[in-house]
C-alpha positions as CSV (number, residue, x, y, z in Angstrom):
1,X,31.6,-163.0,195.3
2,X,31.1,-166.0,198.0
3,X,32.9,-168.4,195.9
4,X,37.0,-168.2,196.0
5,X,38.4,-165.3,194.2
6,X,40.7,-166.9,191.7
7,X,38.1,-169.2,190.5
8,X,35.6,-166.2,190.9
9,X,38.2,-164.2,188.5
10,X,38.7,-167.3,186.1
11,X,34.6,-168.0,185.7
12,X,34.7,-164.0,184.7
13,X,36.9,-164.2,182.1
14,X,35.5,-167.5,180.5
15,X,32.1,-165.9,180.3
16,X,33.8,-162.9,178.8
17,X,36.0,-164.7,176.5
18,X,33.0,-167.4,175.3
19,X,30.9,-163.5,174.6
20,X,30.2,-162.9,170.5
21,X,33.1,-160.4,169.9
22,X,34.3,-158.6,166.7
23,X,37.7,-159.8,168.1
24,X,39.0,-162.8,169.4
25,X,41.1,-162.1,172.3
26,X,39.3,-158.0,172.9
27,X,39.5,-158.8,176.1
28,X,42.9,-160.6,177.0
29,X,42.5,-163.0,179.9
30,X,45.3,-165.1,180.8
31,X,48.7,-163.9,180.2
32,X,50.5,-166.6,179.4
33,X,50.1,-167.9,176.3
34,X,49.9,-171.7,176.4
35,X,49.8,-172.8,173.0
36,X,47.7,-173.6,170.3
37,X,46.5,-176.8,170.8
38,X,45.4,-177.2,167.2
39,X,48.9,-176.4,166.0
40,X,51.3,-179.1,166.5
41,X,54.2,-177.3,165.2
42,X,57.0,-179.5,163.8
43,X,55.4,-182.7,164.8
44,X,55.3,-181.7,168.1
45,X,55.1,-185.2,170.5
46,X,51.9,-186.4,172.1
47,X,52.2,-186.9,175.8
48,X,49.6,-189.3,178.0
49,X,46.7,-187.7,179.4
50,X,47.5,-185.4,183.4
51,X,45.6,-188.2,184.9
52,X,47.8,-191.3,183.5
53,X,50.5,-192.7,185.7
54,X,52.9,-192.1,182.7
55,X,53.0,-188.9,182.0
56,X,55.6,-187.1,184.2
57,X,57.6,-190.2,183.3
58,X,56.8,-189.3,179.1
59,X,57.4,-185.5,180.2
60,X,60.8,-186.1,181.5
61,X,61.7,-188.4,178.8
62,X,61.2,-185.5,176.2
63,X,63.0,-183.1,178.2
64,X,65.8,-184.9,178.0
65,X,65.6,-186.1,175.1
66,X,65.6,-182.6,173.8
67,X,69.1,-181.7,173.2
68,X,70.0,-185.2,171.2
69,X,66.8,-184.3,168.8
70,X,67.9,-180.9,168.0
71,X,71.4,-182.2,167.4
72,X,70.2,-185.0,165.1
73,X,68.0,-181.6,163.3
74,X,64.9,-183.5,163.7
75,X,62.0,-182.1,164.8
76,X,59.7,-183.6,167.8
77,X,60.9,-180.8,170.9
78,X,58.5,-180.1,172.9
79,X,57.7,-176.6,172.8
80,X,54.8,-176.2,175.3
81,X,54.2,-177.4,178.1
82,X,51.3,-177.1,180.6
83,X,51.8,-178.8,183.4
84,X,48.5,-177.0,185.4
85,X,46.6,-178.3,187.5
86,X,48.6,-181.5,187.9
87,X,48.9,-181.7,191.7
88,X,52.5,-181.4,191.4
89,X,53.8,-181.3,194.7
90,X,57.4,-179.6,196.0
91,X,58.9,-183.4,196.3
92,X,58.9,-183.5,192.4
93,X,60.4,-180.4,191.0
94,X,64.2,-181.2,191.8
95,X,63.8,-183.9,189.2
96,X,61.5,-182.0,186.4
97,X,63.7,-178.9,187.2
98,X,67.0,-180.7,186.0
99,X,65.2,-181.7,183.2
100,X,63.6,-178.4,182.4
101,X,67.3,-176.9,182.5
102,X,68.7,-179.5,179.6
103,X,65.1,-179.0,177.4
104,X,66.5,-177.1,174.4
105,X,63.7,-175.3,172.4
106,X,61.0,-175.1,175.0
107,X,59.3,-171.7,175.0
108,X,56.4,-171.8,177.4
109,X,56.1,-173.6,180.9
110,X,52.6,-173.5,183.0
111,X,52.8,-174.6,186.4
112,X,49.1,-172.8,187.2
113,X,47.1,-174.4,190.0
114,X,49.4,-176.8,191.5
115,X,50.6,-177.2,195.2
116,X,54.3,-175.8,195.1
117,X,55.6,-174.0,198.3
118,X,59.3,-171.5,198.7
119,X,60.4,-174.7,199.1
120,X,60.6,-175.7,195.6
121,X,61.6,-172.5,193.8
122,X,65.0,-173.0,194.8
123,X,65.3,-176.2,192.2
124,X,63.2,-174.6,189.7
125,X,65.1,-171.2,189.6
126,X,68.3,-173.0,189.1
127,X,66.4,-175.0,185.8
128,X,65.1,-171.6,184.8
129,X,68.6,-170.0,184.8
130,X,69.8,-173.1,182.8
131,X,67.4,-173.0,180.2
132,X,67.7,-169.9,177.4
133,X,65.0,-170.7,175.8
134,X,62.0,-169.9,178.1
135,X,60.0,-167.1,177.0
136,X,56.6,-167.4,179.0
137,X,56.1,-168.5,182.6
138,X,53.1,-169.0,184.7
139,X,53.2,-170.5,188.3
140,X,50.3,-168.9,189.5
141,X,47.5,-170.4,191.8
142,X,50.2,-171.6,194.2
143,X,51.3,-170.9,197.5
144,X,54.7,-169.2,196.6
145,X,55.6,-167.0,199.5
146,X,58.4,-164.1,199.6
147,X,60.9,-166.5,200.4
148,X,60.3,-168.3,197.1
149,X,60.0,-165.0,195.3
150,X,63.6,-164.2,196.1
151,X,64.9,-167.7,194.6
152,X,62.8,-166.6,191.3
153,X,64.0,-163.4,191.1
154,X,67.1,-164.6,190.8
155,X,66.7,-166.5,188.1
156,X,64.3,-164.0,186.3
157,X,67.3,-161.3,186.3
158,X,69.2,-163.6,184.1
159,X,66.3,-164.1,181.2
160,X,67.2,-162.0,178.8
161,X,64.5,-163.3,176.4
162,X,60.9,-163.3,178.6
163,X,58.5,-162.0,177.6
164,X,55.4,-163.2,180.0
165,X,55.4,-163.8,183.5
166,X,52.3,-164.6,185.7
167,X,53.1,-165.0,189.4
168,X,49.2,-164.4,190.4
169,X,47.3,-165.6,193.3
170,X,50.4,-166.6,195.3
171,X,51.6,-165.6,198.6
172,X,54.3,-162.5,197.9
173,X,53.2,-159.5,199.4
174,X,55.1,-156.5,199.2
175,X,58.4,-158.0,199.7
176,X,58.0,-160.5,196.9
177,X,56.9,-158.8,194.1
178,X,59.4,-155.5,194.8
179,X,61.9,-158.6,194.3
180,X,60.6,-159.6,191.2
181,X,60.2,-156.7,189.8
182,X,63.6,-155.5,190.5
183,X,64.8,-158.5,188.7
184,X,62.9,-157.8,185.7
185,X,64.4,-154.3,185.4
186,X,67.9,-155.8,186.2
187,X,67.7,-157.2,182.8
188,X,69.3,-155.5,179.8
189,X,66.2,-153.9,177.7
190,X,63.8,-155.3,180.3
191,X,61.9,-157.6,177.1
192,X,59.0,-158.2,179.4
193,X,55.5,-157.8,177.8
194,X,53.0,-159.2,180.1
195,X,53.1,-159.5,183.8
196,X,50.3,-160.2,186.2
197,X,51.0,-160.1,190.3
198,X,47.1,-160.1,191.0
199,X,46.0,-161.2,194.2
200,X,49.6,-161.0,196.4
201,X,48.3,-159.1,199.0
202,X,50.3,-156.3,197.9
203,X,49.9,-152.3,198.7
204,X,51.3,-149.1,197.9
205,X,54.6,-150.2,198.5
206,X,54.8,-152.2,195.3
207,X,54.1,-149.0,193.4
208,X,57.2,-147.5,193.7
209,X,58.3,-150.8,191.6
210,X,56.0,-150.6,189.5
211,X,56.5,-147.4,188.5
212,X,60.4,-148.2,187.9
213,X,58.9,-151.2,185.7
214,X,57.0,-148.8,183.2
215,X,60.0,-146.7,182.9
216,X,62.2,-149.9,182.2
217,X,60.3,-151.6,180.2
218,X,59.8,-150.3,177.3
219,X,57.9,-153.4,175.9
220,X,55.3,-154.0,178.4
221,X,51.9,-154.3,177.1
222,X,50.2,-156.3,179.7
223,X,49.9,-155.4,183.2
224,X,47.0,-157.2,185.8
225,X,47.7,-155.7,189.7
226,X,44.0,-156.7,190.3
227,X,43.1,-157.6,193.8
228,X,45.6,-155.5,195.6
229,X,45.3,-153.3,198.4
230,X,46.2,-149.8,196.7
231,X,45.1,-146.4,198.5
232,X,44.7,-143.7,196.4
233,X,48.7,-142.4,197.2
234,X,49.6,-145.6,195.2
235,X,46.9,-144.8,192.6
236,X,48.4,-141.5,191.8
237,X,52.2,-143.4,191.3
238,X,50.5,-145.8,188.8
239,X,48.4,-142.8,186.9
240,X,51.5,-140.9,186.4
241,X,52.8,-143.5,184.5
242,X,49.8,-143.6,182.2
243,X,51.2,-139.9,180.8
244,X,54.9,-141.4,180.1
245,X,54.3,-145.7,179.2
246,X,54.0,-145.4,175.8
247,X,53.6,-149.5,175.3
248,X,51.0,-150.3,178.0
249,X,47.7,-151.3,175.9
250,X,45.8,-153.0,179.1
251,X,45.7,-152.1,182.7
252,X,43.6,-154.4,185.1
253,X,42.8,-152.5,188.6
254,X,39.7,-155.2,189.5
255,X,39.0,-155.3,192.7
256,X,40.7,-152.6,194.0
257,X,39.1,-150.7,196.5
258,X,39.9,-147.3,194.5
259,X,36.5,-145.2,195.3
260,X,36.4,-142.2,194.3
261,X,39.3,-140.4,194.9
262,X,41.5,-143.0,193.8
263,X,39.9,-143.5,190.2
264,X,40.1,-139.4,190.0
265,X,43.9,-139.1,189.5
266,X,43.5,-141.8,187.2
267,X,40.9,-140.4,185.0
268,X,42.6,-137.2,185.0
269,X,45.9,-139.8,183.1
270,X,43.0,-141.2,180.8
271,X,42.5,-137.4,179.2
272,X,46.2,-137.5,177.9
273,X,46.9,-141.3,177.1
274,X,47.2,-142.3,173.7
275,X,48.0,-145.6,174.4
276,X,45.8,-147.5,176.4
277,X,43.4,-149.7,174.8
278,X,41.3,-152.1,177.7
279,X,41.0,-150.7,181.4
280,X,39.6,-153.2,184.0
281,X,37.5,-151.2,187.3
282,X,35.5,-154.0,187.8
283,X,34.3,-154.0,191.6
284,X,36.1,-150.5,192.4
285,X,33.4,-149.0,194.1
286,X,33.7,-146.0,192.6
287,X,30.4,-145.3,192.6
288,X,28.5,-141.8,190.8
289,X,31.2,-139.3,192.0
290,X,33.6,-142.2,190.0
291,X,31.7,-142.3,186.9
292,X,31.6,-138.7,187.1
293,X,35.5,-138.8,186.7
294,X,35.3,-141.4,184.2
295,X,33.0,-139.6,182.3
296,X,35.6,-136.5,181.5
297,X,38.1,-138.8,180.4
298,X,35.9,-140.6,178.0
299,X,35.1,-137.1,176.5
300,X,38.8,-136.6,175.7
301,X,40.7,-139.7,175.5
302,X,40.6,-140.8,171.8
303,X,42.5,-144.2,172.7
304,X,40.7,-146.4,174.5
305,X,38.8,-149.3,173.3
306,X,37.6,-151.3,176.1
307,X,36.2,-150.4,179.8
308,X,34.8,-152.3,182.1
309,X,32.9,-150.7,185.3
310,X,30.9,-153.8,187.1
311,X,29.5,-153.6,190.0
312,X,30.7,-150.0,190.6
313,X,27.2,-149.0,193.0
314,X,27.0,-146.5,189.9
315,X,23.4,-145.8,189.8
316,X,21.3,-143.8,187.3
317,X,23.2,-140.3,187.7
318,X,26.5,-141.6,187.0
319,X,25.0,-143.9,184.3
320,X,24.0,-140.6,182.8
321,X,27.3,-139.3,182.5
322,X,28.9,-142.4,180.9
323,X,26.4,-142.4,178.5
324,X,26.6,-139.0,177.4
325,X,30.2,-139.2,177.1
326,X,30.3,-142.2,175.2
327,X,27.8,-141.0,173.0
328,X,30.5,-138.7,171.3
329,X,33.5,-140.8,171.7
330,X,34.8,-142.2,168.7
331,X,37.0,-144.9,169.8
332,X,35.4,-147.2,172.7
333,X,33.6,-149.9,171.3
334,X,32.7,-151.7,174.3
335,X,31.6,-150.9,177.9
336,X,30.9,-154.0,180.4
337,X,28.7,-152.2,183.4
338,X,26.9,-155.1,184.9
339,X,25.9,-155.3,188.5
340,X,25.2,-152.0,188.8
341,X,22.3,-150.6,189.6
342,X,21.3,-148.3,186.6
343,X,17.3,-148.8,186.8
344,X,16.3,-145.6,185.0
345,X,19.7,-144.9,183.5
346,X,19.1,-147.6,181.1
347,X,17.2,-145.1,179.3
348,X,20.4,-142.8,178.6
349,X,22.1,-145.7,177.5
350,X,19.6,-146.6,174.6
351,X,19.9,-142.7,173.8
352,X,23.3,-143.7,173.5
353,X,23.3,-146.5,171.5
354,X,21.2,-144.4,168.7
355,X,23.9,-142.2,168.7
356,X,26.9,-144.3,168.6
357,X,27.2,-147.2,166.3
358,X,30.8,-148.3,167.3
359,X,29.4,-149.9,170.3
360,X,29.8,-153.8,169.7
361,X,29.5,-154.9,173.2
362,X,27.6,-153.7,176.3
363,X,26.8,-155.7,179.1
364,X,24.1,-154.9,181.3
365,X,23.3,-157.8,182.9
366,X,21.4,-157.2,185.9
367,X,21.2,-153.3,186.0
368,X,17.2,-153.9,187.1
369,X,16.5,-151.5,184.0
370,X,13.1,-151.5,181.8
371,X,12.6,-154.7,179.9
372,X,11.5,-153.0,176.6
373,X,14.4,-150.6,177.1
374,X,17.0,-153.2,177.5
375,X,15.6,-155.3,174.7
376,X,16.0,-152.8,172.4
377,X,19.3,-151.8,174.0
378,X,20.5,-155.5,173.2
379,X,19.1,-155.5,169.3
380,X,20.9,-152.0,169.0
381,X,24.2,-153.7,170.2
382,X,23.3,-156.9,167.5
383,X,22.9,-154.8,165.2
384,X,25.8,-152.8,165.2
385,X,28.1,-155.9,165.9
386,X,26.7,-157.6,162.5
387,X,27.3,-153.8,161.0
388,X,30.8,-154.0,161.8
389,X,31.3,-157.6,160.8
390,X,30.4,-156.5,157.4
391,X,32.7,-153.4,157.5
392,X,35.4,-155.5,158.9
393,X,35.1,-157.8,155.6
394,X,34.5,-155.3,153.3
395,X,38.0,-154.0,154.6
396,X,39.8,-157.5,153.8
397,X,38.4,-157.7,150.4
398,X,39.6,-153.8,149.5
399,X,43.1,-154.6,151.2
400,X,43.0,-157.6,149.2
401,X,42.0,-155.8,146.1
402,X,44.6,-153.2,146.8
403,X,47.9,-155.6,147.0
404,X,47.1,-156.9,143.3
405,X,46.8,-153.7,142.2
406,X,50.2,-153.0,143.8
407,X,51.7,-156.4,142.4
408,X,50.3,-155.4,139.3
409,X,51.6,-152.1,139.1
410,X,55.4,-153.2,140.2
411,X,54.9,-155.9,137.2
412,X,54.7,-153.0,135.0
413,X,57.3,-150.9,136.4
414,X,59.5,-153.9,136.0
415,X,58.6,-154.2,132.5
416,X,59.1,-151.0,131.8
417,X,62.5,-151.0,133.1
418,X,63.5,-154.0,130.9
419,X,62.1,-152.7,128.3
420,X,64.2,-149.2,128.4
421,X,67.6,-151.3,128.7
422,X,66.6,-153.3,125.1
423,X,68.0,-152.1,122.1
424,X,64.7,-149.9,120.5
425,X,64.6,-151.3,117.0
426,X,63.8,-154.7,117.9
427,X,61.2,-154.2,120.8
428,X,58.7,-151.4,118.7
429,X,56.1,-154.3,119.4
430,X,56.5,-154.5,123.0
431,X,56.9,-150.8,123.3
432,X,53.3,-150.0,121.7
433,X,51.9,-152.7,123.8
434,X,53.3,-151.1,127.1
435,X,52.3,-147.6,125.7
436,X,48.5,-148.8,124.9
């Protein structure tokens, strides 16, 4: 917690992401997609090294070069391009802006973790509005104030087409992400899927857009409001939503100073969603009253899939309650509560683990429980993780199974159907082959 809270945030998620789950991306970090850097596309080009003196110079050069390629039909465009952490300053965005406005076919920009001010956005909105073929965008980790925000809404109320936006860890506050988020409802079917506007400094009066965003948006999937200074009024406008935003599969509230009361109107949404699959409390200092809450809504929800309550100050009462409500829920399959300080709750959870074999992943790093207890806790989880590695393949290989037999079958339906448009004296062989 001494060390800055972006990087702070970003070590989290690498641990979790570099963790042995059944899925890949169970616990979705970043929300724009950069690429696959293993996947080149249609011979994508290779650019020089961040660090070379060349590359804005080869960057540029494919930008521009971008229309003439795709009117020649040949292949080359440069679809992705991450730009982070290249100490791009404001004095050099006029220049890659133009180019970013003639670069036909790119999909993904990330301008994460540079040192752009309001005073570039003007330029780079004016790219952005020029270019239609942007669908993810990413200039967090910069110092974008309101000012800037308003230039980028703007532009964003003109993209009809994106679908990822992460504007975290900038300056915005209230004023700037209200803008933004106007914008992205301005937008004719409002396509956006994942939006993060963690760590802006923003309070309750960003609810109110938010709130007009999960109506809107019909799409989103994706939303990370981490960091922000919510009360439990603004709480209640978010959990509301939860009853009515059919698409929203993750919700990330870390860091929010909910307590109790906040995370109660919230669990109370949890009983009645259908939709929500990961939910983030992670240092929400909701403590055993919260758990409590949390607790009920496990007992009824049959939705969610992934929650994570570190460093809660839940101790072994509220540890209690989770456990016994996970214990019968048939849906979560993994439950992060590290930093807490469980000591004799660790005992419920092993209780837990005998009764639940869904459980793939449960992190209890540092919950000062019983070393036998949490090594068996830990062999349980192992164990049921290999379990459903094996049920997981055994699935493929019936699916698999199952679409021959289906090929199979139309093959013979076809046949049949041929066979019944053929005269019948000169197909009695084929017809006592079909018939046997």
């Amino acid at each position: 917690e001494n060390v800055p809270s972006a990087r702070a945030r970003n070590i989290r998620n690498k641990a979790w992401g570099t963790s042995v789950d059944v899925e890949p991306a169970s616990w979705p970090g970043r929300v724009v997609d950069r690429g696959d850097p293993t996947d080149p596309g249609d011979s994508a080009p290779v650019l020089p090294d961040k660090r070379d003196t060349r590359f804005m110079d080869a960057v540029l050069s494919q930008l521009y070069n971008a229309p003439a390629l795709k009117q020649a039909g040949k292949g080359g465009m440069l679809r992705v391009l991450d730009l982070s952490e290249s100490n791009l300053m404001d004095a050099q965005i006029p220049r890659l802006a133009d180019a970013i406005g003639q670069a036909v076919g790119l999909e993904v920009l990330s301008l994460r973790a540079n040192r752009l001010s309001y005073a570039s956005m003007e330029d780079l909105a004016g790219g952005l509005s020029r270019n239609d073929s942007i669908t993810s965008l990413d200039i967090s980790q910069n110092n974008v104030s309101r000012e800037g925000a308003d230039f980028l809404s703007t532009a964003l109320s003109t993209r009809h087409n994106l679908t990822a936006l992460d504007v975290s860890c900038n300056l915005l506050s209230d004023r700037g992400c209200l803008a933004i988020l106007q914008a992205l409802c301005t937008v004719r079917g409002a396509p956006i899927k994942r939006l993060s506007l963690s760590e802006n400094g923003v309070s309750d009066y960003t609810c109110a857009g938010l709130s007009t965003l999960l109506d809107e948006a019909k799409h989103i999937e994706y939303l990370d409001v981490s960091r922000s200074k919510f009360h439990p009024a603004g709480i209640k406008v978010i959990s509301d939503e939860l009853l009515t935003a059919m698409s929203l599969r993750h919700l990330s509230l870390a860091h929010v100073p909910l307590g109790a009361d906040g995370v109660a109107p919230l669990a109370k949404s949890l009983q009645k969603n259908v939709t929500l699959r990961t939910l983030d409390l992670y240092g929400c200092y909701i403590g055993d009253a919260g758990a409590t809450h949390l607790a009920r809504a496990l007992g009824a929800n049959k939705a969610l899939q992934r929650l994570d309550v570190g460093t809660n100050a839940i101790h072994a009462d509220g540890c209690n309650m989770l456990s016994d409500a996970v214990s019968s829920n048939t849906t979560l399959t993994a439950l992060r509560m590290w930093g807490n300080e469980l000591r004799l709750g660790v005992q419920r959870l092993q209780g837990m683990m005998l009764k639940n074999d869904r459980i793939t992943d449960l992190d209890i790093t540092g919950c000062l429980g019983p070393e036998d207890v949490v090594f068996t806790i830990k062999a349980l989880v192992r164990k049921n993780r290999n379990a459903h590695v094996e049920r997981s393949q055994a699935s493929r290989t019936v699916e698999g199974l199952q679409d021959k037999v289906r090929g199979l079958e139309q093959e013979l339906a076809d046949a049949k159907t041929a066979l019944a448009k053929t005269p019948k004296n000169t197909n009695n062989w084929m017809a006592n082959a079909l018939n046997a």
